[in-house]
C-alpha positions in Angstrom: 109.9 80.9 92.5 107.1 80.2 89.4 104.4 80.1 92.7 105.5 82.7 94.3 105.6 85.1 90.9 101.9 83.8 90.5 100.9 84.9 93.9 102.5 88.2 93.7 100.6 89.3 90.8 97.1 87.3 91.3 95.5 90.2 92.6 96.8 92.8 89.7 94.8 93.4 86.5 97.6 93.5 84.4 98.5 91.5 81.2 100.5 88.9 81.6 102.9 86.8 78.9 103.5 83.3 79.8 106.1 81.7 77.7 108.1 78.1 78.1 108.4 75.5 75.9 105.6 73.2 74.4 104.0 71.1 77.2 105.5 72.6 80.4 101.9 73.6 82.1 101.4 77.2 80.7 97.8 77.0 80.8 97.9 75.8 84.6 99.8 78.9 85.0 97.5 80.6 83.6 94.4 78.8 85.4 96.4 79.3 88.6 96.4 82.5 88.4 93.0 83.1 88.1 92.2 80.9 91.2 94.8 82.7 93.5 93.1 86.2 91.8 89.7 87.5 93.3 88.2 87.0 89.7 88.1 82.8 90.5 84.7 83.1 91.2 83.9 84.7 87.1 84.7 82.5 83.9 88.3 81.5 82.9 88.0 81.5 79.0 90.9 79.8 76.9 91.3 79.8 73.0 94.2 78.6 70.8 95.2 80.8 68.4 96.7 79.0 66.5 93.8 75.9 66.4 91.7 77.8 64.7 91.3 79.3 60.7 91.9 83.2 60.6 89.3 83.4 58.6 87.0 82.5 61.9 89.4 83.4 64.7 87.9 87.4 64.9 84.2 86.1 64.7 85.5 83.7 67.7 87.4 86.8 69.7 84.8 89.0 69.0 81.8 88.1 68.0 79.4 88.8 65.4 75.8 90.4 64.1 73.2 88.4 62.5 73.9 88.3 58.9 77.7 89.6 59.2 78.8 87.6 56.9 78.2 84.4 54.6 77.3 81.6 56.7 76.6 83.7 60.1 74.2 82.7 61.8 71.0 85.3 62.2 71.2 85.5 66.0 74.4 86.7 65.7 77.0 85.1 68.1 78.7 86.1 71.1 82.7 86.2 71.2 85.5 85.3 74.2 86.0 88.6 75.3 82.1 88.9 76.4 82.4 85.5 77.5 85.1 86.9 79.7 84.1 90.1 81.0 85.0 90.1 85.1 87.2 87.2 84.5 90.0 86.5 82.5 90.8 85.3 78.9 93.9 82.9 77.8 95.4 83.8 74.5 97.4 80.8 73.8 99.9 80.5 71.1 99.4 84.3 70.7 102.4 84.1 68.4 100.3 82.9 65.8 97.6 85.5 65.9 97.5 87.0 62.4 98.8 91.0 61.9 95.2 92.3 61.4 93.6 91.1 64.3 97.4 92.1 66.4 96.1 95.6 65.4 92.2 95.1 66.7 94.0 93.2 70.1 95.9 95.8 70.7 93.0 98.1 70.6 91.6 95.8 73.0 94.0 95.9 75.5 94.4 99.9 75.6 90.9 100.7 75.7 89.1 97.8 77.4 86.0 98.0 74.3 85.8 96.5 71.0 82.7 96.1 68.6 81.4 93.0 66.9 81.5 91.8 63.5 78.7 93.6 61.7 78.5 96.3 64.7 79.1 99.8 65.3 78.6 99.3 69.0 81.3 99.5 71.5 81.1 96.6 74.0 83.0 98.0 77.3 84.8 94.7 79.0 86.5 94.1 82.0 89.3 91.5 81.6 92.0 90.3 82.5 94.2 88.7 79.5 97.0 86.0 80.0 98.7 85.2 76.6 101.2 82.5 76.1 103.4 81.1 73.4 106.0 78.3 73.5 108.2 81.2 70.0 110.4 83.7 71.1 107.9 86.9 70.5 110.5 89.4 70.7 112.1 86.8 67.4 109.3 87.1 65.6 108.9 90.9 66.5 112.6 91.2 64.3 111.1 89.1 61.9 108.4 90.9 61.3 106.0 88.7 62.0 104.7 90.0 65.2 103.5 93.7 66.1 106.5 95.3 67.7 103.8 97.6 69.8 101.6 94.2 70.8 104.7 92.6 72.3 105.4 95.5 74.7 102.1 95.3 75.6 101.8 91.6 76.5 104.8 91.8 78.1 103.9 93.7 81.2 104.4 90.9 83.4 106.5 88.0 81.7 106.8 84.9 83.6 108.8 81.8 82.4 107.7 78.5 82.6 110.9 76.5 83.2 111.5 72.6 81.1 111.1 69.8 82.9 114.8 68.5 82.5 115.5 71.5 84.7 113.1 70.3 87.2 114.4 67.4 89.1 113.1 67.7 92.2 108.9 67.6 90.6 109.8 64.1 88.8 108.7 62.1 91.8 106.1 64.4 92.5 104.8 64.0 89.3 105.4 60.4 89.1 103.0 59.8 92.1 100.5 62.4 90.7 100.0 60.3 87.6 100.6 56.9 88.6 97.7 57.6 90.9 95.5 59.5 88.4 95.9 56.4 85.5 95.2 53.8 88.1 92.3 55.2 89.2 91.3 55.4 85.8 91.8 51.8 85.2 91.1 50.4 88.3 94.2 49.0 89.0 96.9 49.1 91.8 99.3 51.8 91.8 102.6 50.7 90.9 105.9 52.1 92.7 109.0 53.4 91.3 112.4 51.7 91.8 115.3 53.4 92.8 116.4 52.8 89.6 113.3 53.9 87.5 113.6 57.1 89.2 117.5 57.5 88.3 116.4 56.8 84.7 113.3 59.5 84.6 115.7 61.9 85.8 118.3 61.2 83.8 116.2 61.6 80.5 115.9 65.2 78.5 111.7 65.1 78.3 111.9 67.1 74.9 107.8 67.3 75.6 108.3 67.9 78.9 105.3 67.7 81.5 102.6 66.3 78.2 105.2 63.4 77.5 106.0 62.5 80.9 102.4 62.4 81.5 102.2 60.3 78.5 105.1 57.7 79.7 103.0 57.5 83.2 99.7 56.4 81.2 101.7 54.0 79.0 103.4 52.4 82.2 100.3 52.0 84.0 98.6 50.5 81.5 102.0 48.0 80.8 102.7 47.3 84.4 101.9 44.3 86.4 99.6 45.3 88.7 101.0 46.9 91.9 104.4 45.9 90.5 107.9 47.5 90.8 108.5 49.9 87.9 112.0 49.5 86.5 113.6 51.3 83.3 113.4 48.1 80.9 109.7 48.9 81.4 109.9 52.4 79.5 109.3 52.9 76.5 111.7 51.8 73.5 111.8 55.6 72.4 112.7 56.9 75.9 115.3 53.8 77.0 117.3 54.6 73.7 117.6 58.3 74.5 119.0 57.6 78.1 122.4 59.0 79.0 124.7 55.9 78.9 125.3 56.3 82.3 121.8 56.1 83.4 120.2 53.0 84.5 120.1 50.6 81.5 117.6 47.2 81.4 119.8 44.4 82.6 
């Protein structure tokens, strides 16, 4: 249903909120978008909000002038959304974008133009923006922390990410996608799954979801003999002792 929502609205310029919980693949959403859209061939920029000081974030989003501030550098730089103009920028963990810049954002995302740091000059762009956050927005919107007006405006299209403990059926998918990648990576055979193994991956919550299952599939292939069997005594001590107690258990 996720795919076909992402095909449906490819071809649209308008904003769209991506929201799921930490690790299910929202910026492959995101970036798969963009390649289904007929902006793949212009830049796909990305930039955590929540990676970076406040104190820098605007100079990152927008840019600056020589001299602007302390420290700027006399070239002046250029900022994401000129990066991005014809393509499309990825707001991620927009929840943690302070109130100041929500109001510049917002200004942003009505008119299409923003200046620079240091400027007076309006810079027209042509974006597309994809937010995302892993908070409920419209939860921080009661708690003040978020722009009531920003939220409506990121939320024209809203598209949910679902957990990976509601996504049974991509385990063995997924299982094969990384089994393959890590023993590529170091040169070894790729292992198979036992019945069992795949019973116990099922059967466990993923609380990281798609980042710690890839993170289990690394750890297995680097623990596994070598084109071996892959059975649940092989997991992890953390994941084997969070197993339902009807799942398979190491003999």
């Amino acid at each position: 249903q996720l795919k076909d929502q992402i095909r449906q609205i490819a071809g649209s310029t308008s904003t769209v909120l991506v929201t799921g919980e930490s690790g299910t693949g929202k910026e492959l959403v995101a970036r798969a978008i963009h390649a289904a859209s007929g902006r793949r061939d212009k830049p796909f920029i990305g930039i955590n909000c929540g990676a970076i000081p406040d104190a820098l974030l605007e100079s990152e989003l927008f840019g600056y002038t020589g001299g602007a501030f302390t420290g700027a550098s006399a070239k002046g730089r250029i900022g994401k959304f000129e990066l991005a103009h014809k393509g499309v920028l990825f707001l991620d963990e927009i929840s943690t974008m302070p109130l100041y810049l929500q109001v510049k954002l917002l200004r942003v995302l009505q008119e299409r133009a923003f200046t620079r740091l240091g400027s007076n000059r309006l810079i027209e762009v042509d974006i597309r923006i994809i937010a995302a956050t892993n908070e409920d927005l419209a939860g921080a919107v009661r708690q003040g922390r978020f722009r009531e007006d920003l939220f409506y405006r990121l939320n024209v299209i809203p598209l949910q990410v679902p957990p990976l403990r509601d996504r049974h059926g991509d385990i063995e998918l997924l299982s094969s996608h990384f089994l393959a990648r890590y023993s590529a990576r170091f040169n070894k055979p790729v292992p198979s799954l036992g019945p069992d193994m795949l019973a116990a991956l099922s059967a466990y919550p993923w609380p990281g979801n798609v980042r710690e299952f890839e993170n289990v599939m690394e750890f297995m292939v680097n623990m596994a003999p070598s084109g071996g069997v892959l059975h649940p005594d092989m997991l992890p001590a953390s994941v084997r002792g969070a197993l339902p107690c009807s799942a398979p258990s190491p003999s």
